[in-house]
C-alpha positions in Angstrom: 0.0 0.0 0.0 1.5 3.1 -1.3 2.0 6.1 1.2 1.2 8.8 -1.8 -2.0 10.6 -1.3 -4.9 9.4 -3.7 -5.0 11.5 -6.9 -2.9 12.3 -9.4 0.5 13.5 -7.5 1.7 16.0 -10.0 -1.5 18.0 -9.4 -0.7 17.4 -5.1 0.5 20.9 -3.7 1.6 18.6 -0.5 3.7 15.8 -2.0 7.3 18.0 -2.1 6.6 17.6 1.6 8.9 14.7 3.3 7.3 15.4 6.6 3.6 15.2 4.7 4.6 11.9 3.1 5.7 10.6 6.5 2.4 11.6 8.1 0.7 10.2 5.1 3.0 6.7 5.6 1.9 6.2 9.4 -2.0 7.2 8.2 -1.8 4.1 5.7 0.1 1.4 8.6 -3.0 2.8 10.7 -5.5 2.3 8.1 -3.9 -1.5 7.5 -3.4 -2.5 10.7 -7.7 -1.4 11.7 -8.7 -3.0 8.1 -10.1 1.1 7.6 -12.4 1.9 4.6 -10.4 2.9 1.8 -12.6 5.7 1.0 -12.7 7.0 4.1 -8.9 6.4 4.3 -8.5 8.6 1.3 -10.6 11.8 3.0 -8.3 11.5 5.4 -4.9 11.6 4.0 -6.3 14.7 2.2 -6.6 18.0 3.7 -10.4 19.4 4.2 -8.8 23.3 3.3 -6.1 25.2 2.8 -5.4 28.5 2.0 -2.6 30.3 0.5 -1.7 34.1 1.2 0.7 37.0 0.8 1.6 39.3 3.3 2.9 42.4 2.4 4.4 44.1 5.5 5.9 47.6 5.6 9.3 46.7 7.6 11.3 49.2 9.9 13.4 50.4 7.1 10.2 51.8 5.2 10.6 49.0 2.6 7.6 46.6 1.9 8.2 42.8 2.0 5.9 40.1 1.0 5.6 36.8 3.3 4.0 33.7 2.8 1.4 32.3 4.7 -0.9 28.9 4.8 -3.7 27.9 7.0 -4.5 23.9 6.9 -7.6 22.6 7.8 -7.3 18.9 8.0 -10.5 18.0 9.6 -13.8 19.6 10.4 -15.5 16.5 10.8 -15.4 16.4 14.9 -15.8 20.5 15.5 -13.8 23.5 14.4 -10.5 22.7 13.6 -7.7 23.8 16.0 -4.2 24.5 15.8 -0.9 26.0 16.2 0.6 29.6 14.3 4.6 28.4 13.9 6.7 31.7 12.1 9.9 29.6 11.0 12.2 30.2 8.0 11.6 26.9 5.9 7.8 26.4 6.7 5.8 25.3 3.6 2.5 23.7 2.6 3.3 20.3 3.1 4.9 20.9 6.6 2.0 22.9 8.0 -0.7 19.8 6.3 1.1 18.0 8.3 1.3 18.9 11.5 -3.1 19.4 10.7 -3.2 16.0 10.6 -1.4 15.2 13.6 -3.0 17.2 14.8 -6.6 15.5 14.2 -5.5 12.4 15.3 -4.5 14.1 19.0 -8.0 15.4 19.3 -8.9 12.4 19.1 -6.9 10.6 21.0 -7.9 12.8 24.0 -11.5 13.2 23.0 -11.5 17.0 22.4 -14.4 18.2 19.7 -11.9 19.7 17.7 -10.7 18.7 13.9 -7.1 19.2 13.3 -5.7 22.2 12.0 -2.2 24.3 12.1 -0.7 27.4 10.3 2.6 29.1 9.2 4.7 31.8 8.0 8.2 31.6 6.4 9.9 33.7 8.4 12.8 33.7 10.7 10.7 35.5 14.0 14.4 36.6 15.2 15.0 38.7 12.3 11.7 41.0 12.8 12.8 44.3 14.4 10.2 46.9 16.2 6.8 46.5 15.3 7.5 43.8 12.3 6.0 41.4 13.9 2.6 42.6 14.8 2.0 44.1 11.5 2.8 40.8 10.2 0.9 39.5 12.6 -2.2 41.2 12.4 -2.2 41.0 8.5 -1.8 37.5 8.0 -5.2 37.5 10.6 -7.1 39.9 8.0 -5.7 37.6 4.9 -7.2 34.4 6.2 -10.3 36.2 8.3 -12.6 34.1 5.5 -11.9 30.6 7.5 -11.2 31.5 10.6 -13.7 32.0 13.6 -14.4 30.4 17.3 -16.7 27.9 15.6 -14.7 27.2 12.5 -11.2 27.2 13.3 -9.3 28.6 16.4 -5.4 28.9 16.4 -2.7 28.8 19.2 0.7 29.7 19.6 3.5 27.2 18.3 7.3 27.2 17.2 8.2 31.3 16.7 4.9 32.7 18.3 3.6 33.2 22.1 1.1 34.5 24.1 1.3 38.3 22.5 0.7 36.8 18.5 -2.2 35.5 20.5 -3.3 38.3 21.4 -2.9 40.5 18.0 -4.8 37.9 16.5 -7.8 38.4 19.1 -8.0 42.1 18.6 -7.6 42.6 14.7 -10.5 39.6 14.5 -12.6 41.4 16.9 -12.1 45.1 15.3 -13.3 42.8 12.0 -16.6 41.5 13.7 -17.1 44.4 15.7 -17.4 42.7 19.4 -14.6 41.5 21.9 -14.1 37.8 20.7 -11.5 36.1 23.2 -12.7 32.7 21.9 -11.3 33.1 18.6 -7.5 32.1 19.9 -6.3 30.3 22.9 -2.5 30.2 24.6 -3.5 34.2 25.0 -2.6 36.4 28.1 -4.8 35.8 30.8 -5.5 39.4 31.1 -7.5 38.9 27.9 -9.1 35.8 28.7 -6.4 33.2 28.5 -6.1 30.3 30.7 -3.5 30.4 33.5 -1.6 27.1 33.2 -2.2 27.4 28.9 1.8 27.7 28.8 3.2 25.4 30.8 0.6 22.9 29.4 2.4 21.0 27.1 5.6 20.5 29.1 3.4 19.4 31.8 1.8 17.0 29.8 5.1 15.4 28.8 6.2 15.0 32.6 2.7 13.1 33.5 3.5 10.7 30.7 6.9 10.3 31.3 6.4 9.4 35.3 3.5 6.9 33.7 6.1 5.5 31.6 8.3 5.3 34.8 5.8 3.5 37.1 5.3 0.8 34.5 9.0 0.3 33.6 9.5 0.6 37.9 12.1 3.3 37.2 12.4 5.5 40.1 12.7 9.5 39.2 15.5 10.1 41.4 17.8 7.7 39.6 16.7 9.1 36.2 18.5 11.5 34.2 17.1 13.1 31.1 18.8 14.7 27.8 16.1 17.5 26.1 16.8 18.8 23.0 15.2 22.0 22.0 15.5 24.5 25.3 11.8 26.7 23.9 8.2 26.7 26.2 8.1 23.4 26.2 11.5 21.6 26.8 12.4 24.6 29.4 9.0 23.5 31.0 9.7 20.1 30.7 13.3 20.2 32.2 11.5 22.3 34.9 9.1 19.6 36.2 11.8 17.2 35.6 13.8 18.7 38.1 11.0 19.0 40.4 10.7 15.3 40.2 13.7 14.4 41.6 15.1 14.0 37.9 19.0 14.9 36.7 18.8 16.7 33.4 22.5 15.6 32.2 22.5 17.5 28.6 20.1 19.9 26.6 20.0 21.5 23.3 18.7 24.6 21.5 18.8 26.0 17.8 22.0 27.6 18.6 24.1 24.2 20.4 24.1 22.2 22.4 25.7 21.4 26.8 26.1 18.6 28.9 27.0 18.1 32.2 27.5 14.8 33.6 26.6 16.0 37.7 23.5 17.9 36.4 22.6 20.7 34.9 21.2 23.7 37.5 18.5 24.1 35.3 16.8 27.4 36.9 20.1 28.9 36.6 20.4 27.8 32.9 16.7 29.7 32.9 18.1 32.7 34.3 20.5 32.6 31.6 19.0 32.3 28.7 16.6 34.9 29.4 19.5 37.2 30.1 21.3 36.4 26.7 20.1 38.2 23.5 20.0 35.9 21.4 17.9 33.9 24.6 20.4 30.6 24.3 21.6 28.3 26.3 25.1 28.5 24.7 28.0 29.4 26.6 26.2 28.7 30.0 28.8 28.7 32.5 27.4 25.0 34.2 28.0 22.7 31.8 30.5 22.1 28.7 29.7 22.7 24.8 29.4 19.3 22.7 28.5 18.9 19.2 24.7 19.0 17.9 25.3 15.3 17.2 26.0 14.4 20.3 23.4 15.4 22.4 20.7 12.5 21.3 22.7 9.7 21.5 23.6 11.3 25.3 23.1 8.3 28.1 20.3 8.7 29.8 16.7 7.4 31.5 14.3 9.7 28.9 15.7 11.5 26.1 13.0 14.5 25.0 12.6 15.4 21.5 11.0 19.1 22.5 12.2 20.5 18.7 11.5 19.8 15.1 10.2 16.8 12.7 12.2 14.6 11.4 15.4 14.9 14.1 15.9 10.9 14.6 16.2 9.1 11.8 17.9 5.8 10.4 21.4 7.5 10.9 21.1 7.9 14.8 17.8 5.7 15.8 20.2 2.2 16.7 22.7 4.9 18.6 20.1 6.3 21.4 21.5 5.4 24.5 17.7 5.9 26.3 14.7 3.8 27.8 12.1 6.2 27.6 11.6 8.6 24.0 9.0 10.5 25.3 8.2 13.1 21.7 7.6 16.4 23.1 7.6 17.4 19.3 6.0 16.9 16.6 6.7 14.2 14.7 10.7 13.7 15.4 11.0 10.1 14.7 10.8 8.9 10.8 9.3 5.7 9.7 12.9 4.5 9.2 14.1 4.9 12.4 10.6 4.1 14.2 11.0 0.1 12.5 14.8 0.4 14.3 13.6 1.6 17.7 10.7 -1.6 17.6 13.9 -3.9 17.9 15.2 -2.1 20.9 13.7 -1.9 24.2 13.2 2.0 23.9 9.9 2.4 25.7 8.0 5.1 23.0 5.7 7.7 24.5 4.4 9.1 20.5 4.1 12.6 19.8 0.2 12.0 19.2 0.1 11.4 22.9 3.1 13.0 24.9 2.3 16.5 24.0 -1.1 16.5 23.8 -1.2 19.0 26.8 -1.3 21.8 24.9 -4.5 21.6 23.1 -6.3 19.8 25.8 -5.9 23.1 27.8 -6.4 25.1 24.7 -9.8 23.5 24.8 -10.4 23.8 28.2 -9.4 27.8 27.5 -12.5 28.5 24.9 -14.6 26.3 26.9 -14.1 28.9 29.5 -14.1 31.9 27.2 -17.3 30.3 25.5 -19.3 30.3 29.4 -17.0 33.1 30.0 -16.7 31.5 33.5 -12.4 31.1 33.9 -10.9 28.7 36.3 -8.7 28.7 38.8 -5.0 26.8 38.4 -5.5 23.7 40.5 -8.8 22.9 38.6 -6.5 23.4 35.6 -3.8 21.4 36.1 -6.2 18.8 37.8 -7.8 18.1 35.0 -5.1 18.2 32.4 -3.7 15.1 34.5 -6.9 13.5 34.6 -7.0 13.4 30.9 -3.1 12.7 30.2 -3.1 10.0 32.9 -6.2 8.5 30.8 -5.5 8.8 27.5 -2.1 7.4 28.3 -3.2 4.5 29.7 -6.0 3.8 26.7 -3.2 3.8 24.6 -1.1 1.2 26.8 -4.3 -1.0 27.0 -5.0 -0.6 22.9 -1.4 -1.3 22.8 -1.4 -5.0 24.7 -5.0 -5.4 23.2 -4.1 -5.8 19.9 -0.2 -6.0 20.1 0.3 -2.9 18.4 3.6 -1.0 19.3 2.6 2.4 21.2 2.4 4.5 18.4 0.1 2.3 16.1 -2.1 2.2 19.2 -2.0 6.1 19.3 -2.5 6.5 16.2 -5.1 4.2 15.7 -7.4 5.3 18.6 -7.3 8.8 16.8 -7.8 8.0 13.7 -10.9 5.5 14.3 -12.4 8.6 16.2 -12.5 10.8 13.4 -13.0 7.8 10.7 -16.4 7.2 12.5 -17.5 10.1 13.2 -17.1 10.8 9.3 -18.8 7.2 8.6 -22.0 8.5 10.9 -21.8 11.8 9.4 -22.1 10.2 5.7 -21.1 11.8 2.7 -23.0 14.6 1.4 -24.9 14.9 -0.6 
């Protein structure tokens, strides 16, 4: 069974995509391994929408410069579609499709009424000066205003955007519609309607799985040591309630290097730090020696944490991690290549799909909240973003022994026979 999307190829705007042909790969070992309706399979390996826009931006040095944009709406079978805003250099269409169909599958792996959706700009975020970024911001709002909305599809910060994109996107789409709209984005400030807890969600979320993963494999956390590559909200979170754990975080990377150190790395210091330095890195932190980028995954440890890009372990360096947990704080980081090298290793997997599915299930609970607009408090928060990690993760580990599927095919599947389903109930119109 071919991992292409159905149609003809040269006609596929996705296809140049190696991270949309990966995503397309694990949808058809899914599909196999469930015996899924082919029809069904092939509405789901194609996005629902996607839209296209240029975004002329008058920069600091009075010149204009045009961006590129997408919005990918992979699903709107289970609700509006929901998902991240990423500003990075080498985004494309393909990428972003993606990550919208990853992102379906999470929804329903935690049971969220949300289809799958995600967004992008190529741009480098640290080469905006002054107020390049919110023009750029609130223009690519008014470009794709035409399929956005609180009941169609709401977006959230990612890679290269925080809680203040958020929040430009809230005004200019409430200036558009005339009344105060917090609903229309989530990972906001508080102050405007935003959840307290939204930002430390996701690394949260990783940590519950990962002391799951512990009490089944009877690792105690303070023996473990941890290597986290990618040193943004969620790996510094992560390494955070690592550390509060009782856990050593021996190594940890960013986009700039990578450090190690053997005793443990002081990570509130290494905090300190890296908000302190310009350029916000961890490089050159006085606590621990430089080692080469290569080096930092195949680091011993416990739990190594993939908090970065797509695509980082691969056939090259899968048989050289030196880790029993991989607990995917990003998405997608392991390749199908490298996942069939890890299933011959006793690397205990806790899948993207699953580990950082902490950020939208607080994003829901977020325009829930702004929905009522009834807001609650942190401890109700947090207490039931555990009870929905701790749950999902062990429906996963009970699909898993079920049906002898590996830990991502029984993510995987759980998602995607949610929203397969709910699209056979629907039916097809008309």
């Amino acid at each position: 069974m071919s991992a292409m999307p159905p149609g003809n190829p040269a006609s596929n705007p996705f296809v140049t995509s190696p991270t949309y042909l990966m995503a397309c790969q694990q949808l058809r070992n899914v599909a196999r391994a469930i015996n899924l309706d082919p029809g069904i399979t092939d509405r789901l390996m194609t996005p629902k929408r996607s839209q296209v826009v240029a975004i002329p931006v008058r920069m600091e040095d009075g010149r204009t410069e045009t961006f590129v944009g997408y919005r990918v709406q992979h699903s709107l079978t289970s609700g509006p579609s929901k998902g991240g805003l990423r500003y990075a250099k080498n985004v494309d269409l393909g990428e972003v499709a993606a990550l919208a169909m990853w992102m379906s599958w999470k929804c329903g792996i935690m049971n969220l009424p949300f289809g799958g959706a995600k967004g992008g700009i190529a741009v480098d975020p640290a080469e905006l000066k002054g107020g390049e970024k919110e023009r750029l911001t609130r223009r690519f709002t008014d470009e794709i205003q035409n399929i956005i909305g609180p009941r169609v599809d709401v977006m959230a910060p990612d890679m290269g955007t925080d809680e203040q994109t958020m929040a430009w996107i809230y005004d200019t789409y409430s200036m558009k519609v005339g009344y105060a709209c917090p609903e229309i984005v989530t990972g906001k400030p508080v102050e405007l309607g935003g959840c307290v807890g939204r930002k430390e969600a996701t690394g949260r979320g990783v940590v519950y799985c990962i002391t799951e993963a512990f009490n089944e494999l009877d690792i105690r956390t303070e023996t473990a040591t941890a290597v986290v590559q990618g040193f943004g909200n969620v790996g510094s979170v992560t390494c955070e309630e690592l550390v509060k754990l009782g856990v050593k975080v021996v190594a940890v990377g960013d986009r700039y290097g990578a450090i190690r150190n053997a005793r443990g790395i002081d990570i509130p210091q290494l905090l300190n730090y890296a908000a302190q330095n310009p350029r916000k890195t961890i490089v050159g932190f006085p606590g621990a020696e430089a080692i080469p980028d290569a080096e930092l995954l195949t680091t011993p440890c416990t739990v190594l944490v993939p908090a970065a890009l797509e695509r980082v372990i691969t056939a090259e360096n899968a048989a050289k991690l030196k880790c029993r947990v991989l607990a995917e704080a990003a998405n997608g980081p392991t390749d199908p290549e490298a996942d069939a090298i890890i299933a011959n290793s006793d690397i205990f997997v806790i899948p993207d799909v699953l580990c950082n599915a902490g950020g939208v299930t607080v994003s829901y609970f977020e325009w829930v909240q702004d929905l009522a607009q009834f807001m609650w408090d942190e401890e109700e928060v947090n207490s039931q973003l555990k009870k929905q990690m701790l749950r999902a993760f062990h429906r996963v580990r009970a699909e898993a022994k079920t049906r002898g599927f590996g830990n991502r095919l029984a993510a995987l599947s759980l998602g995607v026979q949610k929203v397969a389903t709910e699209k056979q109930k629907r039916g097809l119109y008309p």
